[in-house]
N, C-alpha and C positions, 0 to 999 in steps of 0.2 A: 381737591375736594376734602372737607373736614372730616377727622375720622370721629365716630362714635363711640360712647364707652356702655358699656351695660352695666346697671348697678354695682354688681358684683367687682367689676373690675375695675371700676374709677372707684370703690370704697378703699380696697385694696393698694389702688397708688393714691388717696388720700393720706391714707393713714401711713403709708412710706415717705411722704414727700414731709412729712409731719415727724417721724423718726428719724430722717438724716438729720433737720434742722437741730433735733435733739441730741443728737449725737456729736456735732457742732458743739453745742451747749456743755455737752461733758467734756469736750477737749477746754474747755476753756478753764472750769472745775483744775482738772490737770495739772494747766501751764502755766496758768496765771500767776503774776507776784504776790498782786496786791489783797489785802485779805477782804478789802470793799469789793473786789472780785471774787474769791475763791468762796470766798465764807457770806457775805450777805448779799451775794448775787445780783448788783449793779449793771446787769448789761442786759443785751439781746440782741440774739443771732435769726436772721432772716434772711430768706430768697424772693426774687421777683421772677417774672417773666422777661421776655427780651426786652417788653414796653414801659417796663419797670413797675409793674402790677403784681401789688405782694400777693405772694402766695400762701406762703406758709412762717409762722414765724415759731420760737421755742415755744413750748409748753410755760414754761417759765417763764413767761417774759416780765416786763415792766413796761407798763400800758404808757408813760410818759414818753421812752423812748420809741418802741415800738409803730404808736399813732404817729407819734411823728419822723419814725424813718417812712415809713407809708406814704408818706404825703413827700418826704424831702430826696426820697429816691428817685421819684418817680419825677417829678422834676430835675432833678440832676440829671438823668436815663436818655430823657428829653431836649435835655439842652446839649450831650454829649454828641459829638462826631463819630457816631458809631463806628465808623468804615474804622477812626485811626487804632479802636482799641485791639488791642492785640492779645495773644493767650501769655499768661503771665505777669499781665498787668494787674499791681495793685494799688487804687487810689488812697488819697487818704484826706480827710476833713477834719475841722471840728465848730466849724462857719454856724452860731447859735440861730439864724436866718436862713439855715438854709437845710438843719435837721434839728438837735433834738434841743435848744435852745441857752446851753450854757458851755464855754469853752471847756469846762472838763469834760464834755461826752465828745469820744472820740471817735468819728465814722472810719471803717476802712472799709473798703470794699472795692471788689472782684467780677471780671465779668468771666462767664463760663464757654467753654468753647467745647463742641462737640461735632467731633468730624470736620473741624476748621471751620466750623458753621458756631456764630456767635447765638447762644440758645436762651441764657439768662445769665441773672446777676447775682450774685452774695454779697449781703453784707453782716457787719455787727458793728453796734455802740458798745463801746464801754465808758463808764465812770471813773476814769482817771483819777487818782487821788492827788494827785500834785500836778498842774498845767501851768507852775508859776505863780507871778502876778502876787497883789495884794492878799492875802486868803481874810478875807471879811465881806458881810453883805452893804455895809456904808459905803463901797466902792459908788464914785457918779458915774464912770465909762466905763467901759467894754475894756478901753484901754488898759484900765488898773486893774485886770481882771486874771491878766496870764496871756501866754504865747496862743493867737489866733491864725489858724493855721487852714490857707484859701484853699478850694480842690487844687493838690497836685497830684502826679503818678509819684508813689513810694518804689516801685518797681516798674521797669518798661519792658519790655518781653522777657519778664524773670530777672532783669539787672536791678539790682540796688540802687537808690539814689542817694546814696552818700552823702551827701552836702542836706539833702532834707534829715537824713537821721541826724547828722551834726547840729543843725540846727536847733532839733528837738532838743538833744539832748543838753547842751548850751542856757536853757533858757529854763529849764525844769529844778529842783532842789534832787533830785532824788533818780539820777538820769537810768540806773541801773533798772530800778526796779518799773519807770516807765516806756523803756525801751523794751525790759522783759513781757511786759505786755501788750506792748503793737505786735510783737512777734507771738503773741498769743492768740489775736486777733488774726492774723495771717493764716495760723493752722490753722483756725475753726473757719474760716473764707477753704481754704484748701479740704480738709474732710466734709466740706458741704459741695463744691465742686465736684470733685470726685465721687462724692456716693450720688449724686444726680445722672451724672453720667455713667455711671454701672448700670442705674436704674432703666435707663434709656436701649442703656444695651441689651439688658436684662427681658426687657418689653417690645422690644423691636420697635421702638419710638425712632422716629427721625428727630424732635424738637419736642420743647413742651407745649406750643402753640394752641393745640386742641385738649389738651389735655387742661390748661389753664382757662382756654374760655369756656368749658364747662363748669370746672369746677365753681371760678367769678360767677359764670350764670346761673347756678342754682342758689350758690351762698345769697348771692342778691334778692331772687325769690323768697328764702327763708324769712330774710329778715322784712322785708315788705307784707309779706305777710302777716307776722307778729306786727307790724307798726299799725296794719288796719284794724286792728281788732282797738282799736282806740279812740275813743271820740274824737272828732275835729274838733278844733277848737285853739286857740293862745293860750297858755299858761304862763304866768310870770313869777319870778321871787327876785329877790336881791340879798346879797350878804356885803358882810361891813368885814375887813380883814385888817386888822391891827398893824402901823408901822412902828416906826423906832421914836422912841418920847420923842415929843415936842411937834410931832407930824401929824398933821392930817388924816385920820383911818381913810383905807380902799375903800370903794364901793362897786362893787359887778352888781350889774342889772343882766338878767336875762329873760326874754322872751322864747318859748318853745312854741312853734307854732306845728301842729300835728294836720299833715295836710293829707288824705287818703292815705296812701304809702310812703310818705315823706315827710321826714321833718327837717325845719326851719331854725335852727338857731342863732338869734340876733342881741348882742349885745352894746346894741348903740344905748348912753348913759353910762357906761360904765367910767372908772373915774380916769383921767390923762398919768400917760408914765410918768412915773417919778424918779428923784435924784438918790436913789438906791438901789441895791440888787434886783429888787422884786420885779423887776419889769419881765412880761412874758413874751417869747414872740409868737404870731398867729399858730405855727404848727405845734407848738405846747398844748396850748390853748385847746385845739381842736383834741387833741389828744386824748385830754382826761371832757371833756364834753361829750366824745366822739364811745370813751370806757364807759361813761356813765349810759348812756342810751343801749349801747350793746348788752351791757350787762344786764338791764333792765325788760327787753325785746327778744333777745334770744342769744342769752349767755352759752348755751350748751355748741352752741354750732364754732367749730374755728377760727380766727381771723383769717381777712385774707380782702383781697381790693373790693369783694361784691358786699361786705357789709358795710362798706361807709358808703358805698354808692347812692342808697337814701336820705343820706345825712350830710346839709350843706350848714356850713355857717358864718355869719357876718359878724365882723370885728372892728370896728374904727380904726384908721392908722389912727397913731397917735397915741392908743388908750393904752391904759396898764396892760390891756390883754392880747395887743397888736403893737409892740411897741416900736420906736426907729431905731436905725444905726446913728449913732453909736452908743446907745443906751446902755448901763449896766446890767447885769443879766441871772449872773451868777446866783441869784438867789430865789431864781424865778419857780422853786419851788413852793415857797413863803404866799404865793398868789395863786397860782396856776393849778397846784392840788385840791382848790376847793371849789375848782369850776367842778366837778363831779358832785358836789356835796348842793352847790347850787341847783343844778340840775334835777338833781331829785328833790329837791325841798319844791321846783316849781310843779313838778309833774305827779306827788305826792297826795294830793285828793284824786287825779284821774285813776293811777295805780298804786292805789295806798298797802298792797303784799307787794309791792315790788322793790318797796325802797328802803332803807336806812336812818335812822336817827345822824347825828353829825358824832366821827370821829375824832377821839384825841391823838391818832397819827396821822390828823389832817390838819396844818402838813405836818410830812416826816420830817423829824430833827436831824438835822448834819451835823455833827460833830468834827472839826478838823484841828486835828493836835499835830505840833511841827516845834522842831527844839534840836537840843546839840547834846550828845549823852553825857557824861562824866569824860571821856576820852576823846573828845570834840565832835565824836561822826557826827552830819544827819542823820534826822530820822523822823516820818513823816506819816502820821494815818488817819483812815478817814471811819468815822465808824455810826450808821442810820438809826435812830431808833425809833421807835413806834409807842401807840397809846391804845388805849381802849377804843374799839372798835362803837358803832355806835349799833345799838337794837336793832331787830325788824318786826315784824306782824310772828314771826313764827321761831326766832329764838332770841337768846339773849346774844350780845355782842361779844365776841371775842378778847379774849386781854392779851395787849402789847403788840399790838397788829401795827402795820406798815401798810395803812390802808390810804389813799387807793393809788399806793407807789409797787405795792408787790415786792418788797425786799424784804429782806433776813436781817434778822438778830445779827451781831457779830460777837461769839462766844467771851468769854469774860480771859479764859485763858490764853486766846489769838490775841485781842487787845495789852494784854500783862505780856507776851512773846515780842509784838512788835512798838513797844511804848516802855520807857523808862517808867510808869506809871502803875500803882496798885490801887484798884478796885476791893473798896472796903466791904462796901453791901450792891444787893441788886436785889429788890424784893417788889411784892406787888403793894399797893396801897388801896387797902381796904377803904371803903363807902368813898370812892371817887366813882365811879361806875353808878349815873343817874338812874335815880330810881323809876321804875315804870313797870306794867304788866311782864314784859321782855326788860331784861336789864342791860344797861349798858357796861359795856366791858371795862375790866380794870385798869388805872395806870399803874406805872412803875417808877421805882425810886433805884436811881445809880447815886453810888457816893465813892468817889472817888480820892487819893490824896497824890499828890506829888514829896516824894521821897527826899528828906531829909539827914540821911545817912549816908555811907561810901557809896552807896549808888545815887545818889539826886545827882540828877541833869544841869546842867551849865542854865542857869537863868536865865533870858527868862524863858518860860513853858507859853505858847502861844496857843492859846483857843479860838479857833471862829464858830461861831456859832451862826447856826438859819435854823429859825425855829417859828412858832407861832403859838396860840390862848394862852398866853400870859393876861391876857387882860378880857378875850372873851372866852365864855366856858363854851364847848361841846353842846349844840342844842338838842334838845328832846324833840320828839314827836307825838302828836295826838294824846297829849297830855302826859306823857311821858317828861321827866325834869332832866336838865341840864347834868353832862358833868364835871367832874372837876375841873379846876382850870391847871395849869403847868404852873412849875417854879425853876427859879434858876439862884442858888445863891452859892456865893465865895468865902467861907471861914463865918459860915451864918448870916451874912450879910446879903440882903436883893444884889444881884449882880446885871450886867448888860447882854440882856438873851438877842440884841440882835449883832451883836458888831464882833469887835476882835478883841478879848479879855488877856492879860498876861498874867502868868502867876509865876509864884517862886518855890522851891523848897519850903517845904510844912503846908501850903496851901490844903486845905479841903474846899472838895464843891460837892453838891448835891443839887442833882437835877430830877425834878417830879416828872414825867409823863403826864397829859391829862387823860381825866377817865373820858369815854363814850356817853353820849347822850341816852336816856331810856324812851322807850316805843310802848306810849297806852297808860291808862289810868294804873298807878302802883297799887291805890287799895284793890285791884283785880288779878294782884298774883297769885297766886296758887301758894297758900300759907306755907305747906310743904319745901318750898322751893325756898321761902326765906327762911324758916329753918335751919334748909340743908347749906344755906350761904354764909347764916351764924355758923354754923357749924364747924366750914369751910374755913371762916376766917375771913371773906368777902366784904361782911358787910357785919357792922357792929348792932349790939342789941338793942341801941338808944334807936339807929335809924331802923330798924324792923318795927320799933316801936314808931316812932313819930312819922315814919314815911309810907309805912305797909301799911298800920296799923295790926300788926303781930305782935305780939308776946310772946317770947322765947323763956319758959321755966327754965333754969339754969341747968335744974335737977334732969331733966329731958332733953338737955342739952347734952348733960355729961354722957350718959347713956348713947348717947349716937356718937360722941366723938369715940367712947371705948368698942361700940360696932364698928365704927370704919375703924379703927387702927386695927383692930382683928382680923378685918377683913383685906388690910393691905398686910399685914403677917401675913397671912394665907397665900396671897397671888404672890409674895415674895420666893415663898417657899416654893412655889409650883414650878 
């Protein structure tokens, strides 16, 4: 017989089963090498059920990995011979078919055992910064892509498996610092075990069984509920996603079809993979489709298996956004991050407070620097950055967001620690942030140079770059204008924002960010608020004049810049 919870007490192991995972999440913070881990937060740690029905995933996560450890766990869970696993056992992946859709995200994961009673599973992705391979998105296969690594056990009842760590490490540039983080991945599978099972004991729980199909059974209600409050009906849009000169642009088509409590997402049209990174595979895909409707329906409630339950969706083999093996992958963020921007662009008259203008950290830029210092070591890093966020109905967009990947900055001083490499400027760039009622968030300008004195690094300095609005800006909404688009240049020169750029001592690069698109008629802003963005430094006096239709008196201007500097004298002092 299933046991029942009372409010009060399945709130209570909610919000526990939600602080181990987090707790996980700060071991990782800890241990980790890589500063794509420590510092701009690359991964996600989550549990399932025994069924492999997520439960609970970090606070923190990244909806890319996440949606689809959800879907590739839970298949794996499925496919495994439960009887053979054992306590102690820990597997390990990084199969882009089969989780989170490019060989640097690396699955490990754990099944839990309580009272010799197999109860559930742990896992986490991380973002490897080095998995081998080519580091560029002009890769055609998977093959040129880095070491692909099928499920095997890393551990079998606690033993080591030696010959797979060898392997790993054999095949990687940087083997110290990527072995140091499977074993990071390890502890946070272990302190999420462990605090599950304290919990159990804690509760006089036998399993999570009952406790998981309530919690799935109500999540799933929540969101059924938000979905009906929505007209039936198809909605469609399409976006056009920019490839590497000389190619063809994407095309995603998608139809949302809002059925009572359920929606439909079909993207037959969309355009066939292609002979580059960008190819996505289905559980990406659903991923950021999957971010985008949650976020939209009922952001405040947790993940966990009962909010996708409403939400199915069709993919073409074949297409960019279902692609085959052995398709290139690695850059399947270049496509995949704007199925969320599509989504809402289709569903954006039905619930026009719900959505966002188009972001300039859509997609997020990778940066991947790898080189040989002055005294021959390697040395290898990977570092995200983000753009202006785009508007909505009720504020302006965010500046230099990692939207809708959910990652961190990576500090200017972590990057100058682990890179032969000095960082000149990092500033924001004023009137890229489209103009509209709600403004779109700012981009940013890095400039960096490679060092030409006792310290410059052994030639050459390898760049890959995955990036994207080089050629389309940030779209606005409801009359709201576009904004900036991205640049990428080498010693002043346009350089190649999608492939593998080399450079030498003395080189400088400067990379723009784009700005966010704006949300609403601009002549409708609140004069005040252009102002206070002359003021700021945001947005220059020409565009308040010709985009707001504002006039900024200089003289009235001065006057507020010597208020606010008084008034940050003041809260300095305090």
């Amino acid at each position: 017989m299933s046991r029942k919870f009372d409010p009060i007490t399945l709130e209570i192991l909610w919000r526990r089963l939600i602080s181990i995972v987090d707790e996980a999440d700060s071991t990782v913070s800890r241990t980790a090498f890589s500063s794509l881990l420590r510092d701009a937060h690359d991964y996600t740690c989550m549990f399932t059920d025994r069924k492999g029905r997520e439960l609970a995933q970090g606070t923190f996560a990244t909806p890319g990995q996440s949606g689809a450890m959800a879907l590739g766990i839970k298949n794996i869970v499925q496919k495994l011979e439960l009887e053979s696993c054992k306590e102690g056992d820990v597997f390990i992946t990084n199969d882009p078919w089969a989780l989170a859709g490019h060989l640097n995200d690396v699955c490990v994961m754990s099944p839990i055992f309580y009272k010799g009673t197999l109860t559930a599973f742990t896992a986490c992705v991380f973002h490897h910064s080095d998995i081998g391979g080519r580091v560029s998105s002009d890769n055609h296969e998977v093959f040129e892509e880095g070491l692909f690594i099928p499920l095997v056990k890393l551990y079998e009842g606690g033993t080591l498996n030696e010959s797979v760590m060898e392997m790993i490490k054999w095949n990687v540039r940087t083997p110290d610092e990527v072995v140091g983080d499977i074993r990071s991945q390890i502890a946070a599978n272990h302190v999420c075990s462990e605090k599950i099972c304290q919990m159990l004991e804690d509760n006089n729980l036998d399993g999570l069984d009952d406790l998981a199909d309530e919690i799935i059974e109500r999540t799933e209600k929540s969101m059924r509920g938000a979905i009906e409050k929505i007209p039936d009906g198809i909605y469609r849009a399409e976006g056009i996603v920019e490839q590497m000169e000389g190619k063809e642009d994407i095309i995603i088509k998608a139809a949302v079809e809002v059925k009572g409590s359920e929606i439909i997402v079909d993207l037959a049209g969309s355009s066939p993979q292609v002979d580059w990174g960008g190819n996505v595979v289905y559980n990406f895909t659903y991923a950021y489709v999957f971010m985008a409707l949650k976020s939209m329906f009922d952001p405040d409630i947790p993940n966990n298996d009962g909010c996708a339950a409403p939400i199915s969706m069709r993919a073409p083999e074949g297409t960019v956004v279902n692609c085959k093996f052995p398709a290139a992958v690695a850059a399947r963020m270049q496509v995949g991050h704007f199925m969320t921007e599509i989504i809402y662009k289709a569903l954006a008259d039905a619930v026009p407070d719900r959505v966002i203008a188009g972001s300039g950290g859509t997609p997020a830029t990778m940066n991947v620097f790898y080189g040989k210092r002055n005294n021959g070591s390697p040395w290898h890093s990977v570092i995200i950055r983000g753009g202006g966020m785009g508007a909505s109905a009720r504020a302006d967009g965010h500046y230099v967001s990692i939207f809708p990947a959910n990652g961190a900055n990576t500090p200017v001083e972590i990057f100058e620690s682990d890179t032969p490499l000095l960082v000149e400027k990092r500033e924001l760039l004023p009137d890229s942030g489209g103009p509209g009622k709600m403004k779109g968030g700012l981009g940013r300008r890095v400039i960096f140079r490679v060092p030409d004195d006792e310290y410059a690094p052994i030639p050459p300095v390898s760049l890959g770059i995955q990036s994207g609005r080089y050629r389309y800006a940030p779209e606005g909404l409801f009359g709201g204008k576009n904004g900036a688009k991205a640049r990428f240049l080498v010693n002043g020169e346009a350089g190649n924002p999608y492939g593998l750029t080399q450079l030498v001592p003395g080189d400088e690069v400067i990379m723009d960010a784009a700005g966010g698109g704006g949300y609403g008629n601009p002549f409708e802003r609140d004069p005040e608020m252009v102002e206070r963005d002359v003021v700021e430094g945001y947005v220059s006096m020409e565009s308040a004049k010709e985009d707001y239709g504002v006039v900024v008196i200089p003289e009235t201007m001065k006057a507020d810049i010597e208020q606010t500097m008084k008034l940050r004298k003041s809260l300095a002092r305090r």
